[in-house]
C-alpha positions as CSV (number, residue, x, y, z in Angstrom):
1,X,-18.1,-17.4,33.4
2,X,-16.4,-16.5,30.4
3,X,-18.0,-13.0,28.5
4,X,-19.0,-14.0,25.0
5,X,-16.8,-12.1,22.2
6,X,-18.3,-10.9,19.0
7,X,-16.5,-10.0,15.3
8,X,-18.7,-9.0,12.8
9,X,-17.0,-10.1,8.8
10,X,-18.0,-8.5,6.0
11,X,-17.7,-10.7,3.2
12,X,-17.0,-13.5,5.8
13,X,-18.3,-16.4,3.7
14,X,-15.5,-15.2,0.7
15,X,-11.8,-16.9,0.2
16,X,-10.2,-14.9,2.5
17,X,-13.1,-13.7,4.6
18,X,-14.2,-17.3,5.2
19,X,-10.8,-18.1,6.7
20,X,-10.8,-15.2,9.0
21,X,-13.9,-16.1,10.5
22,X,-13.3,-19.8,11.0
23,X,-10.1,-19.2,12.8
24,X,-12.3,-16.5,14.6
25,X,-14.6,-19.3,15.9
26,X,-11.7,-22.0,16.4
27,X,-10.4,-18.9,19.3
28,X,-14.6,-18.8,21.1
29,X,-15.7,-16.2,19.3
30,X,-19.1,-16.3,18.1
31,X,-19.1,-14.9,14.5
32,X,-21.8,-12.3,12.5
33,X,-21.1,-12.2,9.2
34,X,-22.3,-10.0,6.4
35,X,-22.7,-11.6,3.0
36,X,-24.5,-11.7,0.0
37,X,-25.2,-15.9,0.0
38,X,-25.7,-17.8,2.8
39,X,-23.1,-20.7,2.2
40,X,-19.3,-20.6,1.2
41,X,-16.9,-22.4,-1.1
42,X,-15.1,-23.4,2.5
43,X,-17.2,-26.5,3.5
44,X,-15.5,-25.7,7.0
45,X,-17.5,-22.3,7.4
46,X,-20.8,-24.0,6.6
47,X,-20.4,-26.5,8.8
48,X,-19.8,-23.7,11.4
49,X,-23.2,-21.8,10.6
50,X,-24.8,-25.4,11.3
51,X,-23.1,-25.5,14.4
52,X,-24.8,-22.0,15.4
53,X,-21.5,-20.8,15.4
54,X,-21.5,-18.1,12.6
55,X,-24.6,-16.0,11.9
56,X,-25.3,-14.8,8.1
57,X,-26.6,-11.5,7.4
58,X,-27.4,-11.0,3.7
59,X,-26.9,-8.2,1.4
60,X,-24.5,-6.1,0.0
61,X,-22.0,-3.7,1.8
62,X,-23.3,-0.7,0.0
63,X,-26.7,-1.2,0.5
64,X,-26.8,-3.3,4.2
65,X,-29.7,-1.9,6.4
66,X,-27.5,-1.3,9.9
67,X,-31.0,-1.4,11.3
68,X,-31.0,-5.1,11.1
69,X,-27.8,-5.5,13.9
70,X,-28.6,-2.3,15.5
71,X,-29.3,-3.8,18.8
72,X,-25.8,-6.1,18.4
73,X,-22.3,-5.1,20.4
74,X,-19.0,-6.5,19.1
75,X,-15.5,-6.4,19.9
76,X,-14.2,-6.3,16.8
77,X,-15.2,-5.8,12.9
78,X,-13.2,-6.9,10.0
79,X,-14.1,-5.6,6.7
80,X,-13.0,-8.0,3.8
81,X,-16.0,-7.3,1.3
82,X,-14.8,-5.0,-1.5
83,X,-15.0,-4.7,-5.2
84,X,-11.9,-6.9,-6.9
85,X,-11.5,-6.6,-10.5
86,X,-8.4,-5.5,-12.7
87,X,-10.8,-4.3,-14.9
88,X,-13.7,-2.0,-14.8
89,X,-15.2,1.8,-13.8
90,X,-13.9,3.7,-10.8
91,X,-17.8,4.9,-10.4
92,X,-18.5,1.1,-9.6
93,X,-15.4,0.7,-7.0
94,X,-16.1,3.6,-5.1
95,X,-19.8,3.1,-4.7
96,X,-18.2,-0.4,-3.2
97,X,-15.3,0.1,-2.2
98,X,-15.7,4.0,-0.5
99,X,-18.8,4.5,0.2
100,X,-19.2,1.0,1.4
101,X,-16.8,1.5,3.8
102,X,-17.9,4.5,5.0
103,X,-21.4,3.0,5.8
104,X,-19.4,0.7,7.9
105,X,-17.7,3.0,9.7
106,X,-20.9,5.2,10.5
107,X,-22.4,1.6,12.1
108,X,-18.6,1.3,14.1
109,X,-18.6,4.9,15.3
110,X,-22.1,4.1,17.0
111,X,-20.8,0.3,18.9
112,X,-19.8,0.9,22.7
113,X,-17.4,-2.0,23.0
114,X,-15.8,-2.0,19.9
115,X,-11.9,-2.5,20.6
116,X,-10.5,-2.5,16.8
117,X,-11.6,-1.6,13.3
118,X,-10.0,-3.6,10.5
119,X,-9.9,-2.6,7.2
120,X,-8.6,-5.2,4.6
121,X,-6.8,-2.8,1.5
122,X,-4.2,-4.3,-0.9
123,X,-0.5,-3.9,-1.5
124,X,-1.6,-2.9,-5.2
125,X,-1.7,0.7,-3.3
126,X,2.0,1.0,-3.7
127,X,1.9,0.8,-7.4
128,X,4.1,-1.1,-9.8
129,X,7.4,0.3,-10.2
130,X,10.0,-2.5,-8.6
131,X,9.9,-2.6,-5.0
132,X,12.2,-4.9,-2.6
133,X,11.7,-5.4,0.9
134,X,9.0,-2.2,0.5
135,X,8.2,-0.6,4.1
136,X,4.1,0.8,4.8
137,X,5.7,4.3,5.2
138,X,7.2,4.4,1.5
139,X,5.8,6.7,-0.8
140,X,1.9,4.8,-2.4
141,X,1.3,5.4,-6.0
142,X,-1.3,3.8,-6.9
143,X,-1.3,2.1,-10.8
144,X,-4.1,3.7,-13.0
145,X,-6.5,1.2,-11.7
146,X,-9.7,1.3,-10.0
147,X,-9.1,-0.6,-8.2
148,X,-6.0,0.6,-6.8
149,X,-7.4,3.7,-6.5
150,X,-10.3,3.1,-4.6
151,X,-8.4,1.1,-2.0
152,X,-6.1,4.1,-1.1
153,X,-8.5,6.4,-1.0
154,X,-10.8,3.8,1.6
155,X,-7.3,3.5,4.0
156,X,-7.2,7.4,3.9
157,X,-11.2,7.4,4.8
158,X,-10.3,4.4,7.8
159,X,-7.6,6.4,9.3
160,X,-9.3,9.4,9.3
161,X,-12.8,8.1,10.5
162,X,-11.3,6.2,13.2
163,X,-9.3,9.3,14.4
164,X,-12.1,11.5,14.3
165,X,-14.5,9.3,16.0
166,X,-12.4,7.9,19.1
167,X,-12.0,4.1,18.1
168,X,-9.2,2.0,17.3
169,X,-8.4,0.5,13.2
170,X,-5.6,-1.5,11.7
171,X,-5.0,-1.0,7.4
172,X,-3.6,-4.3,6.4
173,X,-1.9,-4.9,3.2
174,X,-2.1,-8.6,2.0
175,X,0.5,-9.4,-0.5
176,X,-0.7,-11.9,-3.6
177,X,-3.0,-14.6,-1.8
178,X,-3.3,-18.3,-2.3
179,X,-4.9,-21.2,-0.6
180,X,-8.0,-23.6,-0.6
181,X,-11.3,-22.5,-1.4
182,X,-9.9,-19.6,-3.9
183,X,-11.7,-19.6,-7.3
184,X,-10.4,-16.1,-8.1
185,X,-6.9,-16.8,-8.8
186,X,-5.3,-19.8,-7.4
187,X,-7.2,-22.7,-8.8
188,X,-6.3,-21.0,-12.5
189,X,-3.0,-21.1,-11.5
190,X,-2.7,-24.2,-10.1
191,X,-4.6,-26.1,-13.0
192,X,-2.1,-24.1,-15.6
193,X,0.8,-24.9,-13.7
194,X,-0.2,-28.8,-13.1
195,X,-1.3,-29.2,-16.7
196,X,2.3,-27.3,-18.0
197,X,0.6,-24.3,-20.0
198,X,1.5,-21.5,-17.5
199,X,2.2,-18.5,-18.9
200,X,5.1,-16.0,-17.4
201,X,6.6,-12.7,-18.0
202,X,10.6,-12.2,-18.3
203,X,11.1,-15.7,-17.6
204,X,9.5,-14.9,-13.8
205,X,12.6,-13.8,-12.7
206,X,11.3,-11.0,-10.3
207,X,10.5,-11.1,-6.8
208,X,6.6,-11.5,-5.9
209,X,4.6,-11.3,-2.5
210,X,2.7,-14.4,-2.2
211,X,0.9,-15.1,1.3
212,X,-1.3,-18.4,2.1
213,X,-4.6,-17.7,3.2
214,X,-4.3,-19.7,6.6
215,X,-1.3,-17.3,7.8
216,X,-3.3,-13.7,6.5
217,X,-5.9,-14.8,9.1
218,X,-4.0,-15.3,11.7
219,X,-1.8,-12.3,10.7
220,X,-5.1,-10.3,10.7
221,X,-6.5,-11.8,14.0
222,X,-3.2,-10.9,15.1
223,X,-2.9,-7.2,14.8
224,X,-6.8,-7.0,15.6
225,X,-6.6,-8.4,18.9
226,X,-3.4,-6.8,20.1
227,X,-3.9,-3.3,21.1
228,X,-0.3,-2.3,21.2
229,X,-0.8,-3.3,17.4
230,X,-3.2,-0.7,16.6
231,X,-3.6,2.4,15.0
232,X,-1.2,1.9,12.1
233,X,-0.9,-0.2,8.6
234,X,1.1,-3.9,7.9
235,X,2.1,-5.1,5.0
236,X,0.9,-8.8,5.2
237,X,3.1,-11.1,3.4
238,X,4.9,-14.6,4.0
239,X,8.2,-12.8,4.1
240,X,10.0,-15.2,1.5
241,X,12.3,-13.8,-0.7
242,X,11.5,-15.3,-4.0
243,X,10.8,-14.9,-7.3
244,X,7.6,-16.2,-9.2
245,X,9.1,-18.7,-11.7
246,X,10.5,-20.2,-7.8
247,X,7.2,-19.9,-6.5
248,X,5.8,-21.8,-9.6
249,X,8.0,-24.4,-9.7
250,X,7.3,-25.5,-6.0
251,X,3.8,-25.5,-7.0
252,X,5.1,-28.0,-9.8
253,X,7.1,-29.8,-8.2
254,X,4.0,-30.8,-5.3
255,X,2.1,-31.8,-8.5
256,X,4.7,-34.3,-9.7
257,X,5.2,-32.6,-12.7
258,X,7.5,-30.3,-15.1
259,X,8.1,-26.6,-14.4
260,X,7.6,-25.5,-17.6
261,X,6.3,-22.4,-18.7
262,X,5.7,-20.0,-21.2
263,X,7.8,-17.3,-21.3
264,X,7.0,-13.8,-22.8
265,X,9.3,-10.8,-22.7
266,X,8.4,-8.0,-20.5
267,X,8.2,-5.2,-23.6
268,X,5.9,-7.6,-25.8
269,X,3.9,-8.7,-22.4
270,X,3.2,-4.8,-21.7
271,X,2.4,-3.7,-25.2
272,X,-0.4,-6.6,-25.8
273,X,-1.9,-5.5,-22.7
274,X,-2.2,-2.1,-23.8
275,X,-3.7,-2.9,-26.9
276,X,-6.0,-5.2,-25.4
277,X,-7.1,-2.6,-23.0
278,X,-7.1,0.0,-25.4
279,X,-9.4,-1.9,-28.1
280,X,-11.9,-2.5,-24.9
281,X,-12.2,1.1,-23.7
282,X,-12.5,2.1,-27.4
283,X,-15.3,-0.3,-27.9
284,X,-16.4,0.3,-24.4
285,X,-16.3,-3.6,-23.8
286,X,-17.9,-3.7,-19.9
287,X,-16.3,-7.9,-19.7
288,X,-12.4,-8.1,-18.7
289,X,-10.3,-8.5,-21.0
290,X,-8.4,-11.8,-20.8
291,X,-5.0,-9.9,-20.5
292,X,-4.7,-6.8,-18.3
293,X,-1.7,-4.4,-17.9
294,X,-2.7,-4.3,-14.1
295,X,-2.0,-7.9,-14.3
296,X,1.2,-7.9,-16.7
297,X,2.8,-4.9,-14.8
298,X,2.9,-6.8,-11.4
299,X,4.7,-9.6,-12.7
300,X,7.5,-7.5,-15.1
301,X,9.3,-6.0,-12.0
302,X,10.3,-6.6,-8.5
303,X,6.8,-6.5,-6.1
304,X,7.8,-6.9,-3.0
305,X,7.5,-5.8,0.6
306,X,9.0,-5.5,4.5
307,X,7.0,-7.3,7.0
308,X,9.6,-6.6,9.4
309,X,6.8,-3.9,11.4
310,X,4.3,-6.8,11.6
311,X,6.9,-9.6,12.6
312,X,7.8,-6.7,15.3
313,X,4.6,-6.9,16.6
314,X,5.3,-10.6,18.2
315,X,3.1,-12.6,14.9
316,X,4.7,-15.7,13.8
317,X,3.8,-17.4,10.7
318,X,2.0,-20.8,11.8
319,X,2.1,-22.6,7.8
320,X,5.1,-22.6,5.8
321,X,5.2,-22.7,2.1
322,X,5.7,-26.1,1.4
323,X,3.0,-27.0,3.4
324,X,0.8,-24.4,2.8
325,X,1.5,-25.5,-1.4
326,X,1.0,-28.8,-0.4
327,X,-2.8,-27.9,1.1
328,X,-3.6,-25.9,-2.0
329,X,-2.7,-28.3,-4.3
330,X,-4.1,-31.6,-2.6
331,X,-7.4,-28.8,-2.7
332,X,-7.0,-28.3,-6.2
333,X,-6.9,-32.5,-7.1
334,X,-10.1,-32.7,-5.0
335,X,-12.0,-30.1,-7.2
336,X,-11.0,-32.0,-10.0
337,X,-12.7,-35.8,-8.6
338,X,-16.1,-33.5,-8.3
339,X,-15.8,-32.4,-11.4
């Protein structure tokens, strides 16, 4: 008989979390998930918790009582839940995003069969400053961003953790994400891009990092799995070389309609946003403002990275773009017939 395998998700029933662990059950795993609702935007996941095939734990990662799972072994944990804001106080992120973490860790330093550790961080370590084909062993400076911040500082807490206490990790970097079921950024996009109204900055002409959400799972599943892949950090992208006005105008062109766009220049782009920003810190507005320089600065230069040391570990990118375009969009019409 077949031994069970168990992954504990944090944030499991989120966009990208939710995709991990359905991909997680698709492979016989059965899947504990820690998250603060019990459903998900990804009618696929809640069919799987019908099924008895994904087990929800509420509450949040900085608060979660261990106690509740103490009794529980698993081969694997994958921590997606974090903090995600372009805007906000680094106290808040590293309650979340730190000391979260290291919660986690204290629970994975005590499991017997864990095999791999997998922390979920952000390419935003590496800071804005015009990158192409950027390797994980390049120098990471962080943009003056909590966010940012906080995520470096968690990989440098992972690593150190993991070496310390005798169990394996992987760091992994996703690049911009996109798919079905994303709320956060993709169906804003989408429904600018479809209704011709997006906005771009220096006519989109630098390279980005998108990656569809279907092809981080697997990349993550991947590396977590494979013990020759462990013990180091990937840079998780779709490896295309292209630009975002390109990007956009795929996403168009799937919709049936115009790539058009509107263009601001990169200096007025950047000094709005620092006005904006500055006229919320000086009235210490807590809401984010509508325009952030975190967000203007990663579109007014070149953000883009190698995923040749990932690609060397044997992955293969299962959904191309068009494809995967062609999934989020079709999504995106079907939010709109709900509506």
């Amino acid at each position: 008989m077949k031994k069970e395998r168990n992954v504990l998700i944090t944030g499991g029933n989120g966009f990208i979390g939710s995709h991990i662990a359905n991909k997680f059950v698709d492979r016989g795993y059965k899947v504990s998930v820690i998250c603060r609702r019990d459903h998900s935007n990804n009618p696929k996941f809640n069919d799987n918790i019908k099924a008895n095939k994904i087990e929800i734990f509420r509450g949040d990662i900085q608060s979660f009582d261990y106690e509740k799972i103490a009794d529980k072994q698993f081969d694997y944990i994958i921590h997606t839940a974090s903090k995600v804001s372009v805007y906000g106080k680094m106290s808040e992120f590293m309650e979340i995003n730190y000391n979260g973490t290291k919660k986690l860790l204290e629970y994975a330093s005590q499991q017997k069969q864990l095999k791999c550790f997998t922390y979920l961080s952000s390419t935003a370590v590496y800071g804005y400053y015009g990158y192409r084909d950027l390797k994980e062993s390049d120098k990471k400076i962080p943009f003056n961003n909590p966010y940012s911040l906080s995520k470096l500082e968690t990989e440098k807490l992972v690593e150190e953790y993991a070496k310390e206490h005798h169990f394996d990790y992987v760091i992994a970097r996703p690049g911009n994400v996109y798919g079905e079921y994303d709320y956060t950024s993709s169906h804003e996009i989408y429904s600018r891009v479809k209704q011709e109204k997006m906005s771009i900055c220096a006519g989109g002409k630098y390279l980005s990092c998108f990656v569809y959400a279907g092809n981080l799972a697997e990349a993550v599943i991947h590396t977590t799995e494979n013990k020759s892949a462990h013990n180091t950090d990937y840079n998780i992208t779709d490896g295309n070389n292209e630009t975002l006005k390109e990007y956009l105008t795929k996403v168009a062109h799937t919709f049936g309609v115009r790539a058009k766009f509107l263009n601001f220049p990169s200096f007025l782009a950047k000094t709005v946003a620092t006005l904006v920003e500055g006229v919320y810190k000086l009235f210490r507005i807590k809401k984010a403002p509508l325009i952030t320089r975190f967000s203007i600065w990663q579109n007014c230069t070149d953000y883009h990275f190698s995923i040749d040391k990932l690609l060397s570990t044997g992955y293969k990118k299962e959904v191309e773009e068009d494809e995967a375009i062609k999934r989020t969009t079709e999504w995106y019409n079907s939010t709109l017939k709900k509506d």
